[in-house]
PDBQT receptor file of N, H, CA, C and O in Angstrom, charges set to zero:
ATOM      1  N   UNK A   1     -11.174 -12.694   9.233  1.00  0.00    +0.000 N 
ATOM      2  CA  UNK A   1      -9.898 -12.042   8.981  1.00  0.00    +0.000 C 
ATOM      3  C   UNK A   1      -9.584 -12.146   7.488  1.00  0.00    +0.000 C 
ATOM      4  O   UNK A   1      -9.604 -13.200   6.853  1.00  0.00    +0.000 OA
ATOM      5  N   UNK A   2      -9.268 -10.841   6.958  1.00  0.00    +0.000 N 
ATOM      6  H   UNK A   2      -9.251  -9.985   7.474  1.00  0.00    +0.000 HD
ATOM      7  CA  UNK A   2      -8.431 -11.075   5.545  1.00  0.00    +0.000 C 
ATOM      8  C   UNK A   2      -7.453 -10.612   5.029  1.00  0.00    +0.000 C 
ATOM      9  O   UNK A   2      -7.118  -9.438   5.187  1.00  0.00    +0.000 OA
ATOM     10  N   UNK A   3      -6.841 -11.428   4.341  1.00  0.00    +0.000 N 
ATOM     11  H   UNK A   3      -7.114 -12.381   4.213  1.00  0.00    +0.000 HD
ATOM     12  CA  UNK A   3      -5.347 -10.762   3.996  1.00  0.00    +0.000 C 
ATOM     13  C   UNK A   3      -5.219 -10.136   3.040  1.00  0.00    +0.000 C 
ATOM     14  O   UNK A   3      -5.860 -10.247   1.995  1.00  0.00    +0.000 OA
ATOM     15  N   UNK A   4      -4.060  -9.132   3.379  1.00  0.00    +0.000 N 
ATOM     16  H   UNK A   4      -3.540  -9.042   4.228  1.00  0.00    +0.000 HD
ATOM     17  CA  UNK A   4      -3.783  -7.539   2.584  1.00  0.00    +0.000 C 
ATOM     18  C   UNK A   4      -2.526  -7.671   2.491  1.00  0.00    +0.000 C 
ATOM     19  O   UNK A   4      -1.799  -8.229   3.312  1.00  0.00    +0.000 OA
ATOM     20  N   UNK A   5      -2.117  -7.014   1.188  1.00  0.00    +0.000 N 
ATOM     21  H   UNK A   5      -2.708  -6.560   0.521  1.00  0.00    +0.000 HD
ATOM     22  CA  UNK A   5      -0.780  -7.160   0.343  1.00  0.00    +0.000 C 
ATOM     23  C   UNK A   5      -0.334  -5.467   0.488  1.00  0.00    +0.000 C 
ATOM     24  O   UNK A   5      -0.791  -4.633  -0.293  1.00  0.00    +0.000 OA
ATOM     25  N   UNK A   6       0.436  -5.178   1.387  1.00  0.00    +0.000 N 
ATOM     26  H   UNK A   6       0.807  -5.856   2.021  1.00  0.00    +0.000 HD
ATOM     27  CA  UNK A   6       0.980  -3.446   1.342  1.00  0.00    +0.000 C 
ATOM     28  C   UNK A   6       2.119  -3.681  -0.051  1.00  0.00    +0.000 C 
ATOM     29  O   UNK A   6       2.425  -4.819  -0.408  1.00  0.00    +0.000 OA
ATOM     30  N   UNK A   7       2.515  -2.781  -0.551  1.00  0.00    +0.000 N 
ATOM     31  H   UNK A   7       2.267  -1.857  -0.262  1.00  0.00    +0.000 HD
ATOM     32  CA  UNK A   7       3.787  -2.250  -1.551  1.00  0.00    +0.000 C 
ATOM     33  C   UNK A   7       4.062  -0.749  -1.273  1.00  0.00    +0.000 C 
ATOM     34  O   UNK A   7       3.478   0.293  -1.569  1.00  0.00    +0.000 OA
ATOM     35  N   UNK A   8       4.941  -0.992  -0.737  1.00  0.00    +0.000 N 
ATOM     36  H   UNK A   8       5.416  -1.839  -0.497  1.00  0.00    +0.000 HD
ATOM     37  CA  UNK A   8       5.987   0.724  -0.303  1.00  0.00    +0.000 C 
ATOM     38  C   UNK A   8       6.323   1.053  -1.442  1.00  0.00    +0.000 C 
ATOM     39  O   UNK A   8       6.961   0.083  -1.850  1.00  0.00    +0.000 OA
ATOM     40  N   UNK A   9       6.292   2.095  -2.518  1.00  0.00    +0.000 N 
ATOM     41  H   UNK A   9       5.774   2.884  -2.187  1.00  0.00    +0.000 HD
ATOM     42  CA  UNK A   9       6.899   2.577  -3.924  1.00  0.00    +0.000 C 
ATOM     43  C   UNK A   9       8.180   3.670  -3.358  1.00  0.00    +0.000 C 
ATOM     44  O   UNK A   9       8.317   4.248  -2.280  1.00  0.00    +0.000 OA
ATOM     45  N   UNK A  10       8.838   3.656  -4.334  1.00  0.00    +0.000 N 
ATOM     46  H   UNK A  10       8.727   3.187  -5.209  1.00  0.00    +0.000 HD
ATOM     47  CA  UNK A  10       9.680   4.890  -4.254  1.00  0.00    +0.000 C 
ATOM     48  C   UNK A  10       9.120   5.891  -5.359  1.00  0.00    +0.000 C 
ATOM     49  O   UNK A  10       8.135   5.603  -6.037  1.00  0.00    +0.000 OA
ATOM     50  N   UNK A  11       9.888   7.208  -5.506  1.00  0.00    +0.000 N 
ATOM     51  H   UNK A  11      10.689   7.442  -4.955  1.00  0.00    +0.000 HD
ATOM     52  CA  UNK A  11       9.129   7.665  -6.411  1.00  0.00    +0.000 C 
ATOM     53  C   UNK A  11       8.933   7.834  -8.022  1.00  0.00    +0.000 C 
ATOM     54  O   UNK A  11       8.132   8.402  -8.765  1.00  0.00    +0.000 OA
ATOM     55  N   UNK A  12      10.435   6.800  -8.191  1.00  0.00    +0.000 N 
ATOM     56  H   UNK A  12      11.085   6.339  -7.587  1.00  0.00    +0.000 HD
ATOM     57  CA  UNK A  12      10.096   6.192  -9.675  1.00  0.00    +0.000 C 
ATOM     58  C   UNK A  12       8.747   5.353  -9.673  1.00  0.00    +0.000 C 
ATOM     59  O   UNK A  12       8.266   5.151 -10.788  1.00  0.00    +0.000 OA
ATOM     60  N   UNK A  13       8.118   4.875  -8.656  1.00  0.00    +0.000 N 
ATOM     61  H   UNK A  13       8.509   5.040  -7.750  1.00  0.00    +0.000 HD
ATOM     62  CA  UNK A  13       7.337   4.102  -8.905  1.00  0.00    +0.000 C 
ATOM     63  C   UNK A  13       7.406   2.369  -8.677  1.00  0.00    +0.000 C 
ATOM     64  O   UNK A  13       6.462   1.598  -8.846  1.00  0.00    +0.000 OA
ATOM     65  N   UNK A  14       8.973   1.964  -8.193  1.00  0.00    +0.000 N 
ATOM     66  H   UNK A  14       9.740   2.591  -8.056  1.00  0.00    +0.000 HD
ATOM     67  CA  UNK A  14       9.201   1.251  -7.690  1.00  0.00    +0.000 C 
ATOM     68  C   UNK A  14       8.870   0.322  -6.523  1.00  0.00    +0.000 C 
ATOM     69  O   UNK A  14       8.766   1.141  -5.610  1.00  0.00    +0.000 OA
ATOM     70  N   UNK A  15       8.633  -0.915  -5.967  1.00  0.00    +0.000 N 
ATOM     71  H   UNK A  15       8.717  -1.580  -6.708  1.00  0.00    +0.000 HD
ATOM     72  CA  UNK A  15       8.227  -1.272  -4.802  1.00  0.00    +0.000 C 
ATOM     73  C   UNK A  15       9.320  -1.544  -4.073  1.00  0.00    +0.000 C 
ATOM     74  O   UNK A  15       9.942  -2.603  -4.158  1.00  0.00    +0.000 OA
ATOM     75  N   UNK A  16       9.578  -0.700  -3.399  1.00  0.00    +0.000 N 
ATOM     76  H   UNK A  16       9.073   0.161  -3.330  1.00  0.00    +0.000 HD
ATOM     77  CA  UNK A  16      11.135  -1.479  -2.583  1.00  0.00    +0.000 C 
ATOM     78  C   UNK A  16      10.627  -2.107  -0.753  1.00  0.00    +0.000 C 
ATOM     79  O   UNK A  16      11.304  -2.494   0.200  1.00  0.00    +0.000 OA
ATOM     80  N   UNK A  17       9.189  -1.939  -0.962  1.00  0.00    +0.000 N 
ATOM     81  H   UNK A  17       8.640  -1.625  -1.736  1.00  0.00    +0.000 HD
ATOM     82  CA  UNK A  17       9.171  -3.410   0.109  1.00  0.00    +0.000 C 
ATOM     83  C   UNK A  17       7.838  -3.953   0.406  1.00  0.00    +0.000 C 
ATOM     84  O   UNK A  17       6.984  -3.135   0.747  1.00  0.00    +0.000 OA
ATOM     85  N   UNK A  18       7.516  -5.184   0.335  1.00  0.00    +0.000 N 
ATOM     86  H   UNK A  18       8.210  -5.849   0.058  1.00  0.00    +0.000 HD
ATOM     87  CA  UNK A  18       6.290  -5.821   0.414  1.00  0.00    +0.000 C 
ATOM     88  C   UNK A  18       6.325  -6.374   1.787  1.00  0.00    +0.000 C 
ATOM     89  O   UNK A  18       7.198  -6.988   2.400  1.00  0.00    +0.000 OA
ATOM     90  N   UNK A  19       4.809  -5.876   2.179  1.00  0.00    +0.000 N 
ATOM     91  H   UNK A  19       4.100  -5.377   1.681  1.00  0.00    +0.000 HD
ATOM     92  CA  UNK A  19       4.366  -6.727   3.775  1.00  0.00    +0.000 C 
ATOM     93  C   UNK A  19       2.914  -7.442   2.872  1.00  0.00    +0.000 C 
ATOM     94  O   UNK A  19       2.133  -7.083   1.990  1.00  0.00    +0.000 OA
ATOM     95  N   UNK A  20       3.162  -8.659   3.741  1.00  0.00    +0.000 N 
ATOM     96  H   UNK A  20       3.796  -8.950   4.457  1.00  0.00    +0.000 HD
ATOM     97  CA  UNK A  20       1.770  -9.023   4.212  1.00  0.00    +0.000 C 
ATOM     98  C   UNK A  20       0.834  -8.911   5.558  1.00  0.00    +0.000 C 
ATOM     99  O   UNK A  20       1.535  -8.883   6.569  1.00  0.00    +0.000 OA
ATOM    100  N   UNK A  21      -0.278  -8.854   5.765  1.00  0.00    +0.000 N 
ATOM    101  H   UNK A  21      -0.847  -8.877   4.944  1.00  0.00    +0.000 HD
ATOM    102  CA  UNK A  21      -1.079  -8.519   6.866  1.00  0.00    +0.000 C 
ATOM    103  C   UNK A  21      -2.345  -9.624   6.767  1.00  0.00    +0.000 C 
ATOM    104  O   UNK A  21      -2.923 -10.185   5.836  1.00  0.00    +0.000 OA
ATOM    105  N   UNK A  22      -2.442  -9.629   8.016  1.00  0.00    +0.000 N 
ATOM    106  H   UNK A  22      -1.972  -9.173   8.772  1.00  0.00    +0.000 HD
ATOM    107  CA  UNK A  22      -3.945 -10.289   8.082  1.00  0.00    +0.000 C 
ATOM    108  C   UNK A  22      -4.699  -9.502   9.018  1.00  0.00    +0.000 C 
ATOM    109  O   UNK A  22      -4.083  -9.310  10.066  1.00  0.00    +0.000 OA
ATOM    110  N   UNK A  23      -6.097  -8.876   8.950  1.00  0.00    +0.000 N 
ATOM    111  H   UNK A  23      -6.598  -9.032   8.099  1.00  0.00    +0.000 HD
ATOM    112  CA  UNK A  23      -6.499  -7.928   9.696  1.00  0.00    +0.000 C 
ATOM    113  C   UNK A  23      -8.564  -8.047   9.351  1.00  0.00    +0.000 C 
ATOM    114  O   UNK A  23      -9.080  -8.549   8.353  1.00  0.00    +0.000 OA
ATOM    115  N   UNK A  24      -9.183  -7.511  10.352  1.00  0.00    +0.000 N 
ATOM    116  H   UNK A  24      -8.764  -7.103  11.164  1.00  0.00    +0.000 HD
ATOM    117  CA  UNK A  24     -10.517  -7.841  10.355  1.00  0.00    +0.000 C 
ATOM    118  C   UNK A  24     -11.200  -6.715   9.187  1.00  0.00    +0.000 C 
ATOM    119  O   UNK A  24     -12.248  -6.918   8.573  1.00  0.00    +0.000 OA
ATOM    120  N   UNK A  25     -10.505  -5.746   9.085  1.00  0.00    +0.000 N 
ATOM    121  H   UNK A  25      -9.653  -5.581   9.583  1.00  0.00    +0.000 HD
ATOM    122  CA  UNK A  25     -11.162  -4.682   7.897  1.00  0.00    +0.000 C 
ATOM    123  C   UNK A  25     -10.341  -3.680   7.052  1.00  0.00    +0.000 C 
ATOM    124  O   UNK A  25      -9.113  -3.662   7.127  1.00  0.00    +0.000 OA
ATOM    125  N   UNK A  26     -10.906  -3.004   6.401  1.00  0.00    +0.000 N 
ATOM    126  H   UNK A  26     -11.904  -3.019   6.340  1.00  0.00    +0.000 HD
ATOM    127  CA  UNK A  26      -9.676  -2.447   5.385  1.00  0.00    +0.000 C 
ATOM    128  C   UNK A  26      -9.331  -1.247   6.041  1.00  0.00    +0.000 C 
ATOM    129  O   UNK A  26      -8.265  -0.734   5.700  1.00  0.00    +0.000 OA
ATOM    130  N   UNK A  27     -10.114  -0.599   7.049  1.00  0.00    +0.000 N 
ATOM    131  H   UNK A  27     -10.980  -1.016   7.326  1.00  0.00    +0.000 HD
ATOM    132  CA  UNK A  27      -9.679   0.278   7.851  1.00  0.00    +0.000 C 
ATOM    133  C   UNK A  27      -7.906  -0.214   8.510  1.00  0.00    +0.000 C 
ATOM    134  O   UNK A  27      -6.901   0.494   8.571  1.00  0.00    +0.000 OA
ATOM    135  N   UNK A  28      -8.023  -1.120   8.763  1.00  0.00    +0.000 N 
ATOM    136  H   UNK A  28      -8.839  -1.695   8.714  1.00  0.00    +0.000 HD
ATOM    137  CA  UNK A  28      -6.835  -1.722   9.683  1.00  0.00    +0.000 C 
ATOM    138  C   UNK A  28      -5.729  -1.564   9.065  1.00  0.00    +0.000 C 
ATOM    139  O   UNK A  28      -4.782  -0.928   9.528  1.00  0.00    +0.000 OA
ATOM    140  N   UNK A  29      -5.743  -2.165   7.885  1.00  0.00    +0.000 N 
ATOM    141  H   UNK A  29      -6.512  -2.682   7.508  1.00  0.00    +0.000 HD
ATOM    142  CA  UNK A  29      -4.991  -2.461   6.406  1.00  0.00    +0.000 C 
ATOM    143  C   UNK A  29      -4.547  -1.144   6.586  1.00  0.00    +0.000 C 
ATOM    144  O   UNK A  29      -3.387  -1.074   6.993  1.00  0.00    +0.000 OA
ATOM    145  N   UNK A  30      -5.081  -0.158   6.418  1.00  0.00    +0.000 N 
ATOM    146  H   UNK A  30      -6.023  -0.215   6.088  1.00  0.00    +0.000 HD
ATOM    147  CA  UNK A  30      -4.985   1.013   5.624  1.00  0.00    +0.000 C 
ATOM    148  C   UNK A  30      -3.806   1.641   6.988  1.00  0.00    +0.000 C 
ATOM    149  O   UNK A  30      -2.743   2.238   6.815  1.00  0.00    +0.000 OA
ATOM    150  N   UNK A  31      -4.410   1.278   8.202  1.00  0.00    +0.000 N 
ATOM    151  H   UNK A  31      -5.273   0.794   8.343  1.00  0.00    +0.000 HD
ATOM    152  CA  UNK A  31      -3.145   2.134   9.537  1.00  0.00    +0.000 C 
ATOM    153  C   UNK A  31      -2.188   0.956   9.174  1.00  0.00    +0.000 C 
ATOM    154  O   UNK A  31      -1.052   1.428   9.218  1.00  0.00    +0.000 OA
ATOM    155  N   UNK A  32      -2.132  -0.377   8.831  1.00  0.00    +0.000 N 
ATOM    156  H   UNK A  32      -3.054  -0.761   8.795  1.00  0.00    +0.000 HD
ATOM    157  CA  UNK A  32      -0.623  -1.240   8.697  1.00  0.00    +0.000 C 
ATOM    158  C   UNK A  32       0.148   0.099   7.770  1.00  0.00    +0.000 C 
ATOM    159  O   UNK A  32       1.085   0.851   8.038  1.00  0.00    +0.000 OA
ATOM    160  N   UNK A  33      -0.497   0.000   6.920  1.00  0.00    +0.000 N 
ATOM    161  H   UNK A  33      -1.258  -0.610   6.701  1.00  0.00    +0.000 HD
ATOM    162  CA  UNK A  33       0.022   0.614   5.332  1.00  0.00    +0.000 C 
ATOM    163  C   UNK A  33       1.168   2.249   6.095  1.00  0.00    +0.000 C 
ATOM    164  O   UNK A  33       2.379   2.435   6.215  1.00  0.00    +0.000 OA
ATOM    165  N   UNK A  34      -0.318   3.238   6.491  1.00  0.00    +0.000 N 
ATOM    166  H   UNK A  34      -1.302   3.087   6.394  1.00  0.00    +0.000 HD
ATOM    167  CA  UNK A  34       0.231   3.661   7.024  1.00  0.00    +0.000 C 
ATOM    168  C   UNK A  34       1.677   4.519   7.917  1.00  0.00    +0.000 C 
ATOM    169  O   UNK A  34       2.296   5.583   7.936  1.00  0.00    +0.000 OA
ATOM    170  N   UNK A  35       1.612   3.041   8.630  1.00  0.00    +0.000 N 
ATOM    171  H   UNK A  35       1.109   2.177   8.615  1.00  0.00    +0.000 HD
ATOM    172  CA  UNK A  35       2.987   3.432   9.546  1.00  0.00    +0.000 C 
ATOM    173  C   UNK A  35       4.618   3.075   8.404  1.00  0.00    +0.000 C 
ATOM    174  O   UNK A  35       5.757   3.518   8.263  1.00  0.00    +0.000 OA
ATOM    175  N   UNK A  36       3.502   1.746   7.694  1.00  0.00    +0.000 N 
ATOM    176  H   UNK A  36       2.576   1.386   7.809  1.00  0.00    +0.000 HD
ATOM    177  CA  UNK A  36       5.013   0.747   7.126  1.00  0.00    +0.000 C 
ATOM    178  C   UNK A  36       5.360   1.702   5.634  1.00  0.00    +0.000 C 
ATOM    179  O   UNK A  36       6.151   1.114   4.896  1.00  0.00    +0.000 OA
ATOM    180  N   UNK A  37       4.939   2.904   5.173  1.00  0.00    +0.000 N 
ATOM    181  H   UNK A  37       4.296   3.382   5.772  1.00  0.00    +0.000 HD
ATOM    182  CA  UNK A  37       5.075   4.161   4.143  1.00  0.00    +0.000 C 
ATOM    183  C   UNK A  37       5.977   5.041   5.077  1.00  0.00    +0.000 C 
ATOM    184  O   UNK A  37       6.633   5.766   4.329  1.00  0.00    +0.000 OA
ATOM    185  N   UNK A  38       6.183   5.204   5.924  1.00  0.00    +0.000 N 
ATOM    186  H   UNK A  38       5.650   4.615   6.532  1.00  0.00    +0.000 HD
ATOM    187  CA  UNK A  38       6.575   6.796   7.023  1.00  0.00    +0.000 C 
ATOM    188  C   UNK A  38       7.551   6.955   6.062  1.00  0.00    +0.000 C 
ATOM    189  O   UNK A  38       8.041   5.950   5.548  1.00  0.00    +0.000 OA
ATOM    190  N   UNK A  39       7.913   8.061   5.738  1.00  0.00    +0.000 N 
ATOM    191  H   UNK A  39       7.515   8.878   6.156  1.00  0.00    +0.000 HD
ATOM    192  CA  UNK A  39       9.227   8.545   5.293  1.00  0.00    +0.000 C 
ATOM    193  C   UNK A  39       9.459   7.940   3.816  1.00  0.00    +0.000 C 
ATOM    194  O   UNK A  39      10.506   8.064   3.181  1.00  0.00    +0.000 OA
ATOM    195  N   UNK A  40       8.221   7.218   3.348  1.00  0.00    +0.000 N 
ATOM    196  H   UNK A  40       7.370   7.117   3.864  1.00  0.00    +0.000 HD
ATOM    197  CA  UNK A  40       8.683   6.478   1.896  1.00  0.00    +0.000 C 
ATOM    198  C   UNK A  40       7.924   7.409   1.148  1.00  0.00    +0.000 C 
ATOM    199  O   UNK A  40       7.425   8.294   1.842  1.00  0.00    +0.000 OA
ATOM    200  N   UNK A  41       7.569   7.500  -0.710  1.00  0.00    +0.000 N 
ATOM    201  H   UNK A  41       7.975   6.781  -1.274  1.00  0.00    +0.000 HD
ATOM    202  CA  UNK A  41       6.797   7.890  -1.314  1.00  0.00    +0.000 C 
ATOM    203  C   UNK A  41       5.564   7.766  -1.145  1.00  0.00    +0.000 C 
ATOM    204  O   UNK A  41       4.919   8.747  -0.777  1.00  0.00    +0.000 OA
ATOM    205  N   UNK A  42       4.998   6.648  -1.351  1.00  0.00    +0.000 N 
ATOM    206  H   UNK A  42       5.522   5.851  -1.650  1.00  0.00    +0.000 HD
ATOM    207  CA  UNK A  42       3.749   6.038  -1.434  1.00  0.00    +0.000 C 
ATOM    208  C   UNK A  42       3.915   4.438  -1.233  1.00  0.00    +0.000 C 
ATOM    209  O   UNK A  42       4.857   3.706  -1.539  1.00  0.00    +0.000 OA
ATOM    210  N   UNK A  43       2.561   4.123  -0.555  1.00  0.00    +0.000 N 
ATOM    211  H   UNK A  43       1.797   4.717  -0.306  1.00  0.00    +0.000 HD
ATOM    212  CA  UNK A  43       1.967   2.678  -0.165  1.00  0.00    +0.000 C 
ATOM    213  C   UNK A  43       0.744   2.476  -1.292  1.00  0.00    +0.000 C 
ATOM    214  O   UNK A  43       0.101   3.366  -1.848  1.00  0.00    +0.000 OA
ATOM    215  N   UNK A  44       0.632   1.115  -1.444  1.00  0.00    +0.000 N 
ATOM    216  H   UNK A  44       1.154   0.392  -0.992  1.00  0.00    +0.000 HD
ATOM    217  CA  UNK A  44      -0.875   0.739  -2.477  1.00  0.00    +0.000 C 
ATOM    218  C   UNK A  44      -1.263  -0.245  -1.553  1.00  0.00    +0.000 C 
ATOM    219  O   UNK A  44      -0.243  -0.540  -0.929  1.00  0.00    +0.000 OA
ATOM    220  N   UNK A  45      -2.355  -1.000  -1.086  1.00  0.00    +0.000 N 
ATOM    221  H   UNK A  45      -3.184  -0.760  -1.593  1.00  0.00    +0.000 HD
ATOM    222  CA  UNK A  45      -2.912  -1.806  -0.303  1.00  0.00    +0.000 C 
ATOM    223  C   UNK A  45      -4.023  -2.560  -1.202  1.00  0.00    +0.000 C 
ATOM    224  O   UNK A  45      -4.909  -2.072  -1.903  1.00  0.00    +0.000 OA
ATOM    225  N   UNK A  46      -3.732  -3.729  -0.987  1.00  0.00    +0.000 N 
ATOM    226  H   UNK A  46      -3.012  -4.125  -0.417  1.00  0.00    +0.000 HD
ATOM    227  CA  UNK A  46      -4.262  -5.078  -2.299  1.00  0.00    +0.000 C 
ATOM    228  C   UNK A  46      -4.995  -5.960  -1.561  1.00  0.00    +0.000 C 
ATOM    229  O   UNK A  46      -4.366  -6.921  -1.115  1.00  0.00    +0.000 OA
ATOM    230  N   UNK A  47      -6.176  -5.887  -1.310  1.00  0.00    +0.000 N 
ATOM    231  H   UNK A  47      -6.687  -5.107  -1.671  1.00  0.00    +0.000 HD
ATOM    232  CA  UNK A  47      -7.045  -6.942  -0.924  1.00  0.00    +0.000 C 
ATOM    233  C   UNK A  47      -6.984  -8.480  -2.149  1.00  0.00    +0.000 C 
ATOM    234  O   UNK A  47      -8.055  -8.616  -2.740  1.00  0.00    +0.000 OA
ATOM    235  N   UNK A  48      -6.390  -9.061  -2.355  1.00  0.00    +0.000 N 
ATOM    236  H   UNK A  48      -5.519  -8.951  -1.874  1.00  0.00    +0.000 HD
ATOM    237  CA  UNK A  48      -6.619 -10.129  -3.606  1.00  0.00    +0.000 C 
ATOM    238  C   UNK A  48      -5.943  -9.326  -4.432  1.00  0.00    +0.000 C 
ATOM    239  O   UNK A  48      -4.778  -8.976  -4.246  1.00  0.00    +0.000 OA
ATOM    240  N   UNK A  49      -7.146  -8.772  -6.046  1.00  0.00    +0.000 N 
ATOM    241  H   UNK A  49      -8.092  -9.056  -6.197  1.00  0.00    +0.000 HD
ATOM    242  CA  UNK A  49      -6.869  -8.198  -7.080  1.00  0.00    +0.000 C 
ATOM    243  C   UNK A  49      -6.767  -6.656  -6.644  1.00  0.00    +0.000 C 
ATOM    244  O   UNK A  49      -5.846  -5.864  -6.850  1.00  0.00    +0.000 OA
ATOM    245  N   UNK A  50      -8.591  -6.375  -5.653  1.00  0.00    +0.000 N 
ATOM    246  H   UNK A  50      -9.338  -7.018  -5.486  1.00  0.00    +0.000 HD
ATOM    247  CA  UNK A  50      -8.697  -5.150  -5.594  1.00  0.00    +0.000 C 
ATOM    248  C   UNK A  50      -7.785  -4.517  -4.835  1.00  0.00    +0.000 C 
ATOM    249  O   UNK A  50      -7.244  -5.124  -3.911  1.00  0.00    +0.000 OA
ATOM    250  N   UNK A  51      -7.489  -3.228  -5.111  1.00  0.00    +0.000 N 
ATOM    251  H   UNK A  51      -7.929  -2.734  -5.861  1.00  0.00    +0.000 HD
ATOM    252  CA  UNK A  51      -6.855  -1.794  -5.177  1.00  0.00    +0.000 C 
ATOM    253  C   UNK A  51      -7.843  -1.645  -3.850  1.00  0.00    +0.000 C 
ATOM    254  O   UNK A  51      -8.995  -1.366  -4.183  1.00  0.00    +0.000 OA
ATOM    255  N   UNK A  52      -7.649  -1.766  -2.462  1.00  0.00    +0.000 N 
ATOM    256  H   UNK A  52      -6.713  -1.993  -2.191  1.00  0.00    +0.000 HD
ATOM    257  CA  UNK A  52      -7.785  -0.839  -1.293  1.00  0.00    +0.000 C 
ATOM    258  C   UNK A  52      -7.809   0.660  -1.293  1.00  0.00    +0.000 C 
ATOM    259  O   UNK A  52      -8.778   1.409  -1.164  1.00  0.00    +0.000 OA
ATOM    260  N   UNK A  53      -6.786   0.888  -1.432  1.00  0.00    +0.000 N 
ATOM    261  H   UNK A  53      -5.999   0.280  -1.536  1.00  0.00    +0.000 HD
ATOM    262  CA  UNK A  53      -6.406   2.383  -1.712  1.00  0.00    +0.000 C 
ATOM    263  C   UNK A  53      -4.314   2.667  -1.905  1.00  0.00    +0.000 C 
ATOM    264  O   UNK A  53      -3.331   1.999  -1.582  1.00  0.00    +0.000 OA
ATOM    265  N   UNK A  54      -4.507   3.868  -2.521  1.00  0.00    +0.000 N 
ATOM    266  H   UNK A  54      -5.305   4.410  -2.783  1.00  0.00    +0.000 HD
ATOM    267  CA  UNK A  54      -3.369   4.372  -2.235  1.00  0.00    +0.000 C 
ATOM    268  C   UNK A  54      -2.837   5.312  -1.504  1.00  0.00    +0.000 C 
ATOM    269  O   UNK A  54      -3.482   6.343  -1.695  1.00  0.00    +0.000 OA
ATOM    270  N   UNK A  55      -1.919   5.492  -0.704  1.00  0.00    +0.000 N 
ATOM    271  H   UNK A  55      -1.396   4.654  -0.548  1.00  0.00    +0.000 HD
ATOM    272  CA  UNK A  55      -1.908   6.222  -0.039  1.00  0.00    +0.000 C 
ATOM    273  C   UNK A  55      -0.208   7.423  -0.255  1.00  0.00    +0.000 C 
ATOM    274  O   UNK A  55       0.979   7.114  -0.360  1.00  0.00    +0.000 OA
ATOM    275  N   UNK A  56      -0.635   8.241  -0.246  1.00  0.00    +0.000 N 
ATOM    276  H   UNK A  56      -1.599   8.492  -0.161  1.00  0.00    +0.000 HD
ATOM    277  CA  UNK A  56       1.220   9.268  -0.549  1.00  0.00    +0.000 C 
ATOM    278  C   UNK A  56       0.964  10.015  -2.054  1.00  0.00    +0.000 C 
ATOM    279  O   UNK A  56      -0.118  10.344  -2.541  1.00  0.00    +0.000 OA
ATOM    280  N   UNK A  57       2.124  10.147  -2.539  1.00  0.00    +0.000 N 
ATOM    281  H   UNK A  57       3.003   9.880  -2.144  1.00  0.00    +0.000 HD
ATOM    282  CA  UNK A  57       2.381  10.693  -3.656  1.00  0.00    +0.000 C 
ATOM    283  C   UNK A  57       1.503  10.165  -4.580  1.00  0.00    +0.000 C 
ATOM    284  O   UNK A  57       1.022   9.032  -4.542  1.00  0.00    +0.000 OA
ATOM    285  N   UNK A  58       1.241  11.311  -5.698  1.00  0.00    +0.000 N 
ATOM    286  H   UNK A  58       1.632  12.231  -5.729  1.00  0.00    +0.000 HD
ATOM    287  CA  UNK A  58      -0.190  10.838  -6.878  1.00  0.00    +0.000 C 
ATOM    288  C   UNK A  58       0.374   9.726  -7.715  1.00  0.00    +0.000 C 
ATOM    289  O   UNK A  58       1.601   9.701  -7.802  1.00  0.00    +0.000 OA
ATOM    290  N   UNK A  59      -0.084   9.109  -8.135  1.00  0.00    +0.000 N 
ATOM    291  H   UNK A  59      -1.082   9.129  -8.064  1.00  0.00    +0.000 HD
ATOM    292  CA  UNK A  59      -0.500   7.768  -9.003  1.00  0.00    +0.000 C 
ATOM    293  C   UNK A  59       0.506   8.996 -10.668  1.00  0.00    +0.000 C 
ATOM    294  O   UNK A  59      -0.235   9.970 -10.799  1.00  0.00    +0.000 OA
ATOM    295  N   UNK A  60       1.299   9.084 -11.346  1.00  0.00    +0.000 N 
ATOM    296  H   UNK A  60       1.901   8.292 -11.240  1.00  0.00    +0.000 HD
ATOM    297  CA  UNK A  60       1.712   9.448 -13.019  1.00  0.00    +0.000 C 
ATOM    298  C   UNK A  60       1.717   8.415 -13.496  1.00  0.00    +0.000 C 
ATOM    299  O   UNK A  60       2.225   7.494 -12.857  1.00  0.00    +0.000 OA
ATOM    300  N   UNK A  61       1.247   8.209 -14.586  1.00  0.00    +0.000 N 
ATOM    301  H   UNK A  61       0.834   8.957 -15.106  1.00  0.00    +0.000 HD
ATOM    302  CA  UNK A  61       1.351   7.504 -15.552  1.00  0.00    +0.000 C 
ATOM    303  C   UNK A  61       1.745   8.581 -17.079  1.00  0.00    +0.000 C 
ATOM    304  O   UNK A  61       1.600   9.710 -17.550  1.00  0.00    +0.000 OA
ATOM    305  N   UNK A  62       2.316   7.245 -17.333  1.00  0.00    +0.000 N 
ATOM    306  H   UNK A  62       2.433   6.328 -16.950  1.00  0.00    +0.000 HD
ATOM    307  CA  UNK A  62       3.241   8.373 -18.641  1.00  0.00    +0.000 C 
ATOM    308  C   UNK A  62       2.057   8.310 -19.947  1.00  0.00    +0.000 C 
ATOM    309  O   UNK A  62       1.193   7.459 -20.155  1.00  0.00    +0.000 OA
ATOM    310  N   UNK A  63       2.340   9.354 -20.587  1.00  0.00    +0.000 N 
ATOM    311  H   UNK A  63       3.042  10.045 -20.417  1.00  0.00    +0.000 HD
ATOM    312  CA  UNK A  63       1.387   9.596 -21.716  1.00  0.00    +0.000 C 
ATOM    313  C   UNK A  63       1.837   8.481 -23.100  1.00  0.00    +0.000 C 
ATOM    314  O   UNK A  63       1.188   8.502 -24.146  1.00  0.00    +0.000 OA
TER     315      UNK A  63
């Protein structure tokens, strides 16, 4: 089992809510993420350091 760090963003880019998970693969991670985004901007999913994936609205970064 390993643990995964979700962050719900709004669409400033904000995290307005952190879960933790413990789950057997990043597939799993990725349906927590998922459900716990519905109706938000975007989710990021954090194995440790690494970046899982993101999921929702694109990634801006300002110039």
């Amino acid at each position: 089992m390993t643990e995964y760090r979700i962050y719900v963003l709004n669409r400033d880019e904000q995290v307005t809510r952190e879960l933790s998970t413990t789950v057997a693969q990043d597939t799993a991670a990725l349906q927590r993420a998922e459900d716990a985004y519905a109706g938000e901007y975007a989710a990021e999913v954090y194995e440790g350091e690494r970046l899982v994936a993101r999921l929702g609205g694109p990634l801006l970064l300002d110039a």
